[in-house]
VOPAGU-2260 file (C-alpha; in pm, 1 decimal, decimal comma):
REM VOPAGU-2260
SITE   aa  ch    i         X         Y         Z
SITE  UNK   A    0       0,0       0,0       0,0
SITE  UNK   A    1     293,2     233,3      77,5
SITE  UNK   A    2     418,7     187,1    -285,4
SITE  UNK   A    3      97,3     273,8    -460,4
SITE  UNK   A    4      46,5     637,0    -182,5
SITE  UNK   A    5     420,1     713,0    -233,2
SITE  UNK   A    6     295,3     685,2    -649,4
SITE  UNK   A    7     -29,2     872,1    -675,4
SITE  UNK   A    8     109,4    1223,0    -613,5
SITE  UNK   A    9     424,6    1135,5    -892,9
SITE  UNK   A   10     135,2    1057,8   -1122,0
SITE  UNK   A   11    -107,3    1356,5   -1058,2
SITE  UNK   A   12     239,7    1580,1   -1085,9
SITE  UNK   A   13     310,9    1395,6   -1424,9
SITE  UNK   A   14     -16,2    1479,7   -1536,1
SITE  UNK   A   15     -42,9    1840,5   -1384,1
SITE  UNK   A   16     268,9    1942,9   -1616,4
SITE  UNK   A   17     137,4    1758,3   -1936,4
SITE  UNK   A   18    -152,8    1971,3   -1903,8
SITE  UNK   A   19     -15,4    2272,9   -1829,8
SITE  UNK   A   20     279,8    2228,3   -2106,9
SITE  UNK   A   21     -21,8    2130,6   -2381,8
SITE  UNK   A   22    -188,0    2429,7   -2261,9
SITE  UNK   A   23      80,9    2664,5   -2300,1
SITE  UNK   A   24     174,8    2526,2   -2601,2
SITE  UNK   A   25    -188,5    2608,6   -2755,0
SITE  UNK   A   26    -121,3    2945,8   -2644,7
SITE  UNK   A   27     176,6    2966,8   -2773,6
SITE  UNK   A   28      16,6    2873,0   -3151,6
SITE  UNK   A   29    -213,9    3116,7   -3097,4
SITE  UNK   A   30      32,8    3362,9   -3067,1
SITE  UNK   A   31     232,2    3263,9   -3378,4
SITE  UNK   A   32     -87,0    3279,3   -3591,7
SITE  UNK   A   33    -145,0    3594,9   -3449,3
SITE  UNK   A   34     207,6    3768,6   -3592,6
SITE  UNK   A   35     152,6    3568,7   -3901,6
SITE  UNK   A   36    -138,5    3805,5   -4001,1
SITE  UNK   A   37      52,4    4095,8   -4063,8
SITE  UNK   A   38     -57,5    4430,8   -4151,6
SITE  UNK   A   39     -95,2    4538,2   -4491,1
SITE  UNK   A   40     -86,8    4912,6   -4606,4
SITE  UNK   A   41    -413,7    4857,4   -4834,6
SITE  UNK   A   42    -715,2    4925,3   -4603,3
SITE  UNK   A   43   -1040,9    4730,2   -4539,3
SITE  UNK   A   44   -1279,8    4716,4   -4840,8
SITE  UNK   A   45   -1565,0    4873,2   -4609,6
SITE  UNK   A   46   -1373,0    5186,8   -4539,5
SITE  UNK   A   47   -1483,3    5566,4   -4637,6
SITE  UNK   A   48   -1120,5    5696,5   -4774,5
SITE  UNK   A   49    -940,6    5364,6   -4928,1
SITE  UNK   A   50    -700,1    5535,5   -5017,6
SITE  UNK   A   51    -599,6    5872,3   -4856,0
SITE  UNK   A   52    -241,2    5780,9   -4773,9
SITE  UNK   A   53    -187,7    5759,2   -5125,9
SITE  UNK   A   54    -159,5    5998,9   -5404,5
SITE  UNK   A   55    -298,6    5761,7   -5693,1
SITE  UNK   A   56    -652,4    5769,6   -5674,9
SITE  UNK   A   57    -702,9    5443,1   -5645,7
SITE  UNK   A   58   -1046,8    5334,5   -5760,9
SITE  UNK   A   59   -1320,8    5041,3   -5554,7
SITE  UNK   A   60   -1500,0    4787,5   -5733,1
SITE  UNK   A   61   -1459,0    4545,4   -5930,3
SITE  UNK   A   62   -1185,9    4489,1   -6249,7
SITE  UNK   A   63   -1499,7    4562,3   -6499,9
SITE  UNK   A   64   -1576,5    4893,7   -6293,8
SITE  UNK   A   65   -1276,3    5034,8   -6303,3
SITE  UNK   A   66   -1270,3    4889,2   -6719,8
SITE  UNK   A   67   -1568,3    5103,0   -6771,4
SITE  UNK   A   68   -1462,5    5429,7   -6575,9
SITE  UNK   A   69   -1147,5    5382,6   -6799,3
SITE  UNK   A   70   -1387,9    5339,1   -7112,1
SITE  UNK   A   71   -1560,7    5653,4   -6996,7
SITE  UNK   A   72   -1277,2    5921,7   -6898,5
SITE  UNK   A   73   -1098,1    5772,0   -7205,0
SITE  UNK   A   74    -781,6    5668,3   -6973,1
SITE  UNK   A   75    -572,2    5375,4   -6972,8
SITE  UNK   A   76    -655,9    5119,7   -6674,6
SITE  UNK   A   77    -358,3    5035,2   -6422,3
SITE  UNK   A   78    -385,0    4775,9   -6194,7
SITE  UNK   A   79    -142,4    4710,4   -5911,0
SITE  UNK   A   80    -206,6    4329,8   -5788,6
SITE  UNK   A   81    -107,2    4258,9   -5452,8
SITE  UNK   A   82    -175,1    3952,2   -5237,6
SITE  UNK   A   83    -121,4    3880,5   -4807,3
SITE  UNK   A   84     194,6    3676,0   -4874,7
SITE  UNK   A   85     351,3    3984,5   -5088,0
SITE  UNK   A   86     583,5    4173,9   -4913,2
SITE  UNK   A   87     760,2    4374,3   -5236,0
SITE  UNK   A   88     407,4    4414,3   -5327,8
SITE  UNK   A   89     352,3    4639,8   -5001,3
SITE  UNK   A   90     698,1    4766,1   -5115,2
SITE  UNK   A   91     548,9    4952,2   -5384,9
SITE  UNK   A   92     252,6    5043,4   -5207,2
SITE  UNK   A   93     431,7    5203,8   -4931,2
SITE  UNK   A   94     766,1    5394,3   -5043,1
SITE  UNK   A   95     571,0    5453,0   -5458,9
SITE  UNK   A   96     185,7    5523,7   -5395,0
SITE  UNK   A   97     290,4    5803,9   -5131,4
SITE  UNK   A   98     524,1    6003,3   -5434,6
SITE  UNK   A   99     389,5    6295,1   -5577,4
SITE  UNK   A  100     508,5    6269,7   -5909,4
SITE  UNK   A  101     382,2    5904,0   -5907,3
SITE  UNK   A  102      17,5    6048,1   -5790,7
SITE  UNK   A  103      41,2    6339,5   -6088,8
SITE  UNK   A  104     126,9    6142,3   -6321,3
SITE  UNK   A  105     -93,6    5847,5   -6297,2
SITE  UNK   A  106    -412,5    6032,9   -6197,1
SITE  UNK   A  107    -329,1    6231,7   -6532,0
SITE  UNK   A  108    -336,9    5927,4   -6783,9
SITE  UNK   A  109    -468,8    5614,4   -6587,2
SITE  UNK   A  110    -796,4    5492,4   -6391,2
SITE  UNK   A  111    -595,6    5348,0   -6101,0
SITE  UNK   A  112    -686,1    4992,7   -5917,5
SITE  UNK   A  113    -578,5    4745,3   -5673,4
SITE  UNK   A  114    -647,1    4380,4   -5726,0
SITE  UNK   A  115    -593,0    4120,3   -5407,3
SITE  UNK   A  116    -514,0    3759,4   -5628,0
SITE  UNK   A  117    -635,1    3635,0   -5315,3
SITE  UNK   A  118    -930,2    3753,3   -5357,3
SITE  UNK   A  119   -1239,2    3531,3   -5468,8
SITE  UNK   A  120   -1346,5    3707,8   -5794,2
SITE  UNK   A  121    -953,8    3760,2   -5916,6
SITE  UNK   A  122    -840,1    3394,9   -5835,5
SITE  UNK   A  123    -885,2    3251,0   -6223,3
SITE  UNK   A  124    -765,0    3605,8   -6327,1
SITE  UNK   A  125    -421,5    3565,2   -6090,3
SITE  UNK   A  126    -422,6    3144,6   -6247,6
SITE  UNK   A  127    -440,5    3280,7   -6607,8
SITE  UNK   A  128    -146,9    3547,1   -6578,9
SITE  UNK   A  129      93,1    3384,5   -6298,7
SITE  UNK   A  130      18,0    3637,7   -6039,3
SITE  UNK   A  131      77,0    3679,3   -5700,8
SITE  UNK   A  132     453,5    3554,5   -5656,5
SITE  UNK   A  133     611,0    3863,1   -5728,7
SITE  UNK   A  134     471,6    4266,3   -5743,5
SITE  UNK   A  135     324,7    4304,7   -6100,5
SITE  UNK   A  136     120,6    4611,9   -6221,7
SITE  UNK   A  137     -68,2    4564,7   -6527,8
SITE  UNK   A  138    -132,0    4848,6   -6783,6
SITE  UNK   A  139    -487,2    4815,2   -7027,0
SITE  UNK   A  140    -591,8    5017,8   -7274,4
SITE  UNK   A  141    -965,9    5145,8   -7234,1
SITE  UNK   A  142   -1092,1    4841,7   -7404,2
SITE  UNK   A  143    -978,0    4577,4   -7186,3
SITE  UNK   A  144    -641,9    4441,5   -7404,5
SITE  UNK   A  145    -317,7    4394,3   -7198,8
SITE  UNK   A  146     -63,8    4706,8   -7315,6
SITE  UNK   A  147     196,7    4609,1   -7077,1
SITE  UNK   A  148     284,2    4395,9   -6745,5
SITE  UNK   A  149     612,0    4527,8   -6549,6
SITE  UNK   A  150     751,5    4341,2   -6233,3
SITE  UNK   A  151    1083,0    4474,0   -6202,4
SITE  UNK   A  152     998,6    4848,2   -6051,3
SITE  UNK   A  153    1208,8    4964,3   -5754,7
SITE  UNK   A  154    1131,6    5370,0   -5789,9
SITE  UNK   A  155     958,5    5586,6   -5864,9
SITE  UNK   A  156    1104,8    5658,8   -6211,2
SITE  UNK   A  157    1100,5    5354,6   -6286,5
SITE  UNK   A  158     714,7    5355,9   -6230,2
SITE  UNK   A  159     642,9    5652,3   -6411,0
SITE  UNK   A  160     864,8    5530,5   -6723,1
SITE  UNK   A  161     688,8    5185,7   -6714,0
SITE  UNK   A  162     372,7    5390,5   -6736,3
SITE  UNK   A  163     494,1    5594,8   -7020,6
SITE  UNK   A  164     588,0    5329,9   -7221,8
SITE  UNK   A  165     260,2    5186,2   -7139,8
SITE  UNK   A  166      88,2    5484,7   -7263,2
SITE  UNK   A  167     315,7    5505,6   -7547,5
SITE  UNK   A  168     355,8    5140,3   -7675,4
SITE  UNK   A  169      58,8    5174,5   -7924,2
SITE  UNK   A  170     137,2    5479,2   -8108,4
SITE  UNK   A  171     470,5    5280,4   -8190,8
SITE  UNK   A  172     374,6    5007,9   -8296,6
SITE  UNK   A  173     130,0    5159,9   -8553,5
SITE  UNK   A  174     445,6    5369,8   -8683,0
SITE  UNK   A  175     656,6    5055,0   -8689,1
SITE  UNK   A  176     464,6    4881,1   -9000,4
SITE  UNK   A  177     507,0    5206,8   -9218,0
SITE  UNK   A  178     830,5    5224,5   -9105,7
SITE  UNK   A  179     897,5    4859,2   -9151,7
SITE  UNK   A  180     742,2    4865,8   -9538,5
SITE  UNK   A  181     953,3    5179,5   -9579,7
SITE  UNK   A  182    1256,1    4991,1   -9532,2
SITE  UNK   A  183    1144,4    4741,9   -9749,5
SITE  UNK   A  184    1096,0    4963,2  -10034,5
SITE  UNK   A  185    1424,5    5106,1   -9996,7
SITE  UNK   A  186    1579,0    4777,2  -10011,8
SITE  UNK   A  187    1402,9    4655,1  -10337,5
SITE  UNK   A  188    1503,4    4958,4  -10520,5
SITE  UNK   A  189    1894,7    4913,4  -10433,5
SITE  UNK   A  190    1867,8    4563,1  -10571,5
């Protein structure tokens, strides 16, 4: 009988600290998954002012709202895609959004828009163009076609150049034909 006494209070210890370690260790998750959501400089959809830190005016709604403002002030559409996991992504948002020149400039010649690819209604969007690994703004012209997709932006220059050539790109390309046939006809005459 002395054995079993002199074991009872070992066992209820034993089992006092494997309750109290699995408890602390629950805690302890809870913790991590807490610092695991980390903030994001792109406010709650439900706000007032999305936007105010920035100087883009960054348009709500969805991608075929903002198309159709674009339609209707006859601007180009750019859309900054972002996702939770994308920390160059809140890079740009951050250190570029907040520039002056950036805000000028874009509000000037672009309906502005930021797409979540974790977001339900831009999931097959984000399959179809391989976004969300990396920062990528996406330039359209007001009818919906792709002008441009940049990844590789670290300043502001940078931004407002990729915009430019965005902007830009068509009016080349319509030269480059006649220019292109030009060349041609210069060549046939030689020989």
């Amino acid at each position: 009988m002395s054995r079993t006494t002199n074991f009872l209070p070992i066992l209820f210890g034993v089992m006092f600290l494997l309750c109290f370690s699995s408890t602390k260790a629950l805690s302890t998750v809870d913790d991590d998954k807490k610092k695991s959501n980390k903030e994001t400089p792109y406010p709650e959809t439900n706000d007032e002012t999305p936007y105010s830190k920035y100087q883009l005016d960054f348009q709500k709604g969805s991608l075929s709202d903002v198309l159709a403002l674009a339609q209707t002030n006859k601007k180009a559409l750019f859309v900054h895609t972002t996702s939770k996991s994308c920390s160059a992504c809140d890079y740009l948002a951050t250190n570029l959004y907040t520039d002056q020149k950036v805000g000028e400039f874009y509000n000037e010649n672009f309906v502005s828009y930021i797409m979540d690819v974790d977001d339900v209604q831009h999931v097959n969007f984000a399959r179809m163009h391989d976004l969300g690994k990396s920062p990528m703004v996406i330039y359209f012209n007001a009818k919906g076609k792709i002008l441009r997709k940049e990844n590789q932006i670290a300043d502001a220059n940078q931004l407002i150049e990729a915009g430019s050539n965005a902007l830009y790109l068509p009016i080349r390309q319509s030269v480059n034909p006649a220019n292109l046939e030009n060349m041609h006809n210069k060549y046939r005459m030689k020989y």
